[in-house]
GUMARTOR-884951 format. One record per residue (C-alpha): x, z, y; residue in one letter. Coordinates in steps of 0.25 Angstrom, whole numbers, plus 2048, in hexadecimal, padded with zeros to 3 digits. Layout:
# residues N
XZYa ...
//
This chain:
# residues 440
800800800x 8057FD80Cx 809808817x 802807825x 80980C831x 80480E83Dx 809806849x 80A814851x 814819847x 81D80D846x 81E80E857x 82081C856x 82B81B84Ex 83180F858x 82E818863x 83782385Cx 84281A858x 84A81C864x 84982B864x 84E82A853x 85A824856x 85D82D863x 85B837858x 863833850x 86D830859x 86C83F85Dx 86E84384Ex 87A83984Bx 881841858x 87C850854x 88184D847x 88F84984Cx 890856854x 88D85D848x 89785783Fx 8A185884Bx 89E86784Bx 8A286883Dx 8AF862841x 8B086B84Cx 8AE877844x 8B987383Ax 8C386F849x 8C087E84Dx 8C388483Fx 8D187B840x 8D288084Ex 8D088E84Dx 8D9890842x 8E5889848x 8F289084Ex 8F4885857x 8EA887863x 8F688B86Cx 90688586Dx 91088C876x 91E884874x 92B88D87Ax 93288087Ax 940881877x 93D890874x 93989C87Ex 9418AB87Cx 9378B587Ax 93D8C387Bx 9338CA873x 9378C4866x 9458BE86Bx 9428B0866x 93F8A386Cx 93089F86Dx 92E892868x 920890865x 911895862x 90689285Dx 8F889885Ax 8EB899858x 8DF8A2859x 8E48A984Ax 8F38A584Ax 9008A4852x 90D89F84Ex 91A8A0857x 927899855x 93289F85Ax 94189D858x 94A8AB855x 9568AD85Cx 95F8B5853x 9708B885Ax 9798B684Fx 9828C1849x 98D8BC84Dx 9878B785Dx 98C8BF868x 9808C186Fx 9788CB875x 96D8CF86Dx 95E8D5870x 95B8E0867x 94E8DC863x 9578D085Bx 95C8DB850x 94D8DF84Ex 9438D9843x 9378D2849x 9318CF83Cx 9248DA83Ax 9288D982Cx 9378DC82Ex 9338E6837x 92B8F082Ex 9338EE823x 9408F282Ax 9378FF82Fx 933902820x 94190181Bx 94790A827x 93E916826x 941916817x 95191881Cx 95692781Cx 95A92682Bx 94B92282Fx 948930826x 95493882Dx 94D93583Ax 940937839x 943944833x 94E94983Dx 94A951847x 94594D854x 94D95485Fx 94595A86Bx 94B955879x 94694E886x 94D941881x 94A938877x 95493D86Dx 95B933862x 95393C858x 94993685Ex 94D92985Ex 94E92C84Fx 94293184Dx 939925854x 93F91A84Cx 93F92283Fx 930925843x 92E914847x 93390F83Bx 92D91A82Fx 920915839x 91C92383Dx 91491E849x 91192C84Fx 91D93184Ex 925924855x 91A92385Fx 91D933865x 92C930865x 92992386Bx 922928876x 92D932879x 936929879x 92E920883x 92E92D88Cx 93C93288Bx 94392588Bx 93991988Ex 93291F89Bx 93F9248A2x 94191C8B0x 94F9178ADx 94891189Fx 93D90D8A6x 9459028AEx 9488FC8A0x 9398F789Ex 9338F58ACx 9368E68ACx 9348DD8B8x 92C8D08B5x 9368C68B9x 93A8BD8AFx 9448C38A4x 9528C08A5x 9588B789Ax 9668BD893x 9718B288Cx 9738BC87Fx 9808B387Cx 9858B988Cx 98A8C5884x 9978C688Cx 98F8C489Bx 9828CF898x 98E8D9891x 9948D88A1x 9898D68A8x 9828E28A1x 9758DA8A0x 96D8E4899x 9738F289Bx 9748FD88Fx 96B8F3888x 9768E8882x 97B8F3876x 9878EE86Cx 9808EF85Fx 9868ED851x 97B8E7847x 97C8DF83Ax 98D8E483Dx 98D8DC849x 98F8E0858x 9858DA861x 9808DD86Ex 9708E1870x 9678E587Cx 95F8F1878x 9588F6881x 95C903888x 95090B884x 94F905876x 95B909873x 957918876x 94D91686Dx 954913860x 95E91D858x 96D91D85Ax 97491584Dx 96990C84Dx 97290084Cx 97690783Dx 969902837x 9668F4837x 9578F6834x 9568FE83Fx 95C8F2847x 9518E9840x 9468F2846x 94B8F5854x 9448EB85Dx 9378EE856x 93B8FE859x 93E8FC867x 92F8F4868x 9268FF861x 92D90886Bx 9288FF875x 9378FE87Dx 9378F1885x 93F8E787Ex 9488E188Bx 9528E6894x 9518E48A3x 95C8E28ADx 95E8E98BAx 9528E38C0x 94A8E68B6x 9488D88B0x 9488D68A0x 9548D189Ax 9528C588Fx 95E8C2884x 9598B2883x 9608AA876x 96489C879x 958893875x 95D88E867x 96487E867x 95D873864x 96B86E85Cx 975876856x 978885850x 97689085Bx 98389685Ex 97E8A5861x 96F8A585Bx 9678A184Ex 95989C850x 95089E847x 941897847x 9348A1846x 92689E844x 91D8A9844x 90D8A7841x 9048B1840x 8F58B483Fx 8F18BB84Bx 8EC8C984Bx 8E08CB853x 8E08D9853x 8EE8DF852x 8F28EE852x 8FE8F285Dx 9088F1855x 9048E1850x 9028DE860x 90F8E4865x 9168DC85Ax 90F8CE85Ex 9148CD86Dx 90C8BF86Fx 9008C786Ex 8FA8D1875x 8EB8D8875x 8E58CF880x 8EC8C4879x 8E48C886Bx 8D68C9874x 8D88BA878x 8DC8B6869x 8D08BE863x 8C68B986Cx 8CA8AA868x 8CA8AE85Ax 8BC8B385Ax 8B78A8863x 8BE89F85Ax 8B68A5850x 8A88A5855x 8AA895859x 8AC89384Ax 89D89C845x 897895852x 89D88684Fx 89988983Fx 88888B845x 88988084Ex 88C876844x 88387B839x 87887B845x 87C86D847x 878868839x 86D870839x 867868843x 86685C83Cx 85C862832x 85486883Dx 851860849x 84C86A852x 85286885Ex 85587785Fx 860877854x 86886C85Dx 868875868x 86F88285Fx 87887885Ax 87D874869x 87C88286Dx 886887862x 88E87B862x 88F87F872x 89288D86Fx 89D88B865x 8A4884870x 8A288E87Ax 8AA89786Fx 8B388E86Dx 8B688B87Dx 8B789B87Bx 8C389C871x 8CB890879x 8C9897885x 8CE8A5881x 8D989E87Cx 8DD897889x 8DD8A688Dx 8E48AB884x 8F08A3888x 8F18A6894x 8F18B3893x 8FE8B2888x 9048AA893x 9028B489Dx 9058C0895x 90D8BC888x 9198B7889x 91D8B987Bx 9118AF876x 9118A6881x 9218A5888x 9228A1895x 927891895x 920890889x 916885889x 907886883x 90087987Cx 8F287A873x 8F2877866x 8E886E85Dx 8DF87B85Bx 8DC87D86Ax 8D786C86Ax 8CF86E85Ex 8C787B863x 8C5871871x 8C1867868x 8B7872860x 8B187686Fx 8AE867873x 8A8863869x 8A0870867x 89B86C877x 89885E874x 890861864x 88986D86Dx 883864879x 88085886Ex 877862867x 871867874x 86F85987Ax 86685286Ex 86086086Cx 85385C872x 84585E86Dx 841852867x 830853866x 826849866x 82883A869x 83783F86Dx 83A84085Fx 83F838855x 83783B84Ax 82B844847x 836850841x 83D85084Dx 832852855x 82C85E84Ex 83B86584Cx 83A86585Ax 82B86A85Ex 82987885Fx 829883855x 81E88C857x 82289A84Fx 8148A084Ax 80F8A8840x 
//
C-alpha cells in the first residue's frame, strides 16, 4: 500500500533544512571541543608532571658561597627541581687558601653517618661525662660538652650550651662587629694569592695554618667559630668532616668581614674549557629532588633555595594544579554528556566548567610568575645574580591548556541557546529545550 504524505510535512521539513545543517554544524564544532579537551586534559597531566617549567642558566658557572660551588644550571617543576653544579675541590698538593667549610661533608647521608660513628668513639664518652666547669666564660669544657652533646643528638642539652655560648661569646660587642655586614656587594678573594693575603693580613686571626690529611694548609675559620670547637680538633678527621655543619647548627655566620664590615669571598678560577686545571679538580654535580611541601626546621635550614614564603608559593600551585586537573576531568565528561542530552542547559555547565578550569589554571601560571620574582629578590642561592631565567616546555603547554580551556568554554556558551518551536531542527530538539515543569 502506498504511504501518503501530507504536502505540510514535506514543506515542513524544507523549511527545517537550514536550521538541520546549522545544527549539525554546531554539533561537528562542539564535538571538536570535546575531543580537544581530552587532549588538553592529557597536555596538562604532561605538563603538570614535568620539572621543566623554569631554566635558570649560570653561563660559564656562578660562585655560590653557601655550597662553594659553581652554579651552572636549574630546572623544575611544580613537584621536582634538579641543580647542576660544578664542585671546586683544591688539590692536596695546591698551595692555596682554603674556606673551612671545604674540609666538611655536604652530603645529609655522609653527614649522619659521621655523627653515628663519632658518638660511638670514647672521647665523644669522655666528654659528655667530664665535668662542666662553673665560670662566666665559655669554658673548653664546655666546648666539649656542646659538640659531645651535638653529635650523640642530645638536642636539649646542646640547645642550653648553645645558647650560652651565643650569650657569652656571640653577643659581646667586639664579636658582634663579625656578623653586622654591610649590603655592599661581597668582595671576591684570589685563593691562589696565598703570599699577598699572608701580607696584606686580608682576614685577620681567621687565616689559621691547619694540618689535615698530613698536609699543612691555610684556612679562614671564623673567629667565633673557632671559639666554638674544642682544642686538638684537627686530631680527629671525622671531627674535621663535621665542622662546617657544626658551626651551622650553632648558627655562627659562615663569612669573615674586612675592616668595613664588608664579607670576604674566596672565589675559585672558573674551570678551563681546555686543558688539566693547575691548582683545582672540578667535579660535575646534579642534584634532583622531589620537593618537600611541608618541611621541618631542620630540612629548611639544610635547603638554602627555599624558604617558607617560597614553600607557600610552590604549594598553592600545586593544589591549583591540582583542582584544574578534577575541574578539566567534569568538564570533558559534561561535554560528551551533551550529545545525548540536547538540553541547552548542559552546553551551558559544560562552557562554565570549561571556563572555570581555565580560571585555575591562569591561577597556577600566575603564582608561578610570582614566585619567581620573589626568589629573584630574595634567594640568591636558587636564583644567582647574572644568572639568566627561560620557561621551559611545561609553562607553553599549561598556556596552551588555558587557551584552549577559553575557547572550548565560549563555543559551548555560544551555541548553548534554547532551540524551541519552529527554531528547532527536529521535534526532539524542540521539546529538550521546552520547559520542565517539577510537580507532584
Amino acid at each position: 500500500m502506498k504511504r501518503d504524505v501530507s504536502t505540510s510535512t514535506i514543506g515542513r521539513d524544507e523549511a527545517r533544512r537550514p536550521l538541520m545543517e546549522a545544527y549539525m554544524f554546531q554539533r561537528r564544532v562542539l564535538l571538536g571541543c570535546s575531543l580537544l579537551m581530552v587532549v588538553s586534559l592529557l597536555i596538562w597531566i604532561v605538563a603538570i608532571s614535568t620539572d621543566h617549567w623554569i631554566i635558570i642558566s649560570g653561563g660559564k658557572g656562578i660562585f655560590i658561597p653557601e655550597s662553594r660551588r659553581f652554579f651552572m644550571s636549574s630546572h623544575s617543576g611544580l613537584w621536582r627541581h634538579c641543580r647542576n653544579t660544578i664542585v671546586p675541590n683544591a688539590m692536596s698538593n695546591a698551595q692555596v687558601v682554603r674556606n673551612f667549610s671545604s674540609m666538611s661533608y655536604t652530603s645529609q647521608t655522609n653527614i649522619n653517618e659521621a655523627k653515628r660513628n663519632l658518638s660511638q668513639m670514647d672521647f665523644i664518652k669522655q666528654f659528655a661525662q667530664e665535668k662542666l666547669e662553673t665560670s662566666d666564660n665559655f669554658t673548653e669544657s664546655a666546648r666539649r660538652h656542646m659538640f659531645a652533646h651535638w653529635v650523640r643528638g642530645e638536642d636539649m642539652e646542646f640547645q642550653t650550651l648553645r645558647h650560652a655560648f651565643r650569650s657569652l661569646v656571640m653577643n659581646t660587642e667586639e664579636n658582634q662587629r663579625q656578623f653586622n655586614a654591610t649590603a655592599i656587594k661581597p668582595i671576591p678573594i684570589n685563593p691562589l694569592d696565598v703570599q699577598g693575603i699572608i701580607e696584606r693580613n686580608t682576614f685577620g686571626l681567621a687565616l689559621q695554618r691547619v694540618k689535615y690529611n698530613n698536609t699543612w694548609s691555610y684556612y679562614v675559620i671564623p673567629e667565633v667559630a673557632q671559639l666554638a670547637i674544642f682544642s686538638n680538633w684537627t686530631d680527629y678527621p671525622l671531627v674535621v668532616r663535621l665542622l662546617g655543619t657544626y658551626i651551622r647548627d650553632i648558627s655562627i655566620p659562615a663569612y669573615v668581614l674586612n675592616d668595613e664590615r664588608v664579607i670576604l669571598i674566596l672565589v675559585p678560577p672558573l674551570p678551563p674549557k681546555k686543558g688539566q686545571p693547575a691548582y683545582y679538580s672540578y667535579i660535575p654535580n646534579q642534584r634532583c629532588k622531589y620537593i618537600d611541601m611541608f618541611p621541618n626546621s631542620n630540612a629548611l635550614r639544610n635547603e638554602p633555595g627555599f624558604d617558607d614564603e617560597l614553600l607557600d608559593y610552590i604549594r598553592t600551585q600545586a593544589s591549583f594544579a591540582c583542582i584544574t586537573l578534577f575541574v578539566m576531568s567534569l568538564g570533558a565528561v559534561f561535554s560528551f554528556y551533551t550529545f545525548m542530552n540536547p538540553r541547552y542547559m548542559f552546553k551551558r555547565l559544560a562552557g562554565g566548567i570549561h571556563l572555570v578550569a581555565a580560571s585555575t589554571a591562569l591561577v597556577v601560571l600566575q603564582v608561578l610568575f610570582s614566585s619567581i620574582d620573589y626568589t629573584k629578590e630574595h634567594l640568591f642561592y636558587a636564583y644567582p645574580e647574572g644568572a639568566k631565567l627561560t620557561y621551559g616546555y611545561g609553562v607553553y603547554l599549561a598556556w596552551f591548556t588555558f587557551a584552549d580551556n577559553i575557547l572550548c568554554g565560549v563555543m559551548f556558551l555560544w551555541y548553548s541557546g534554547k532551540k524551541k518551536g519552529a527554531k528547532a531542527p527536529n521535534d526532539e530538539v524542540a521539546m529538550a529545550d521546552e520547559p520542565t515543569i517539577m510537580g507532584r
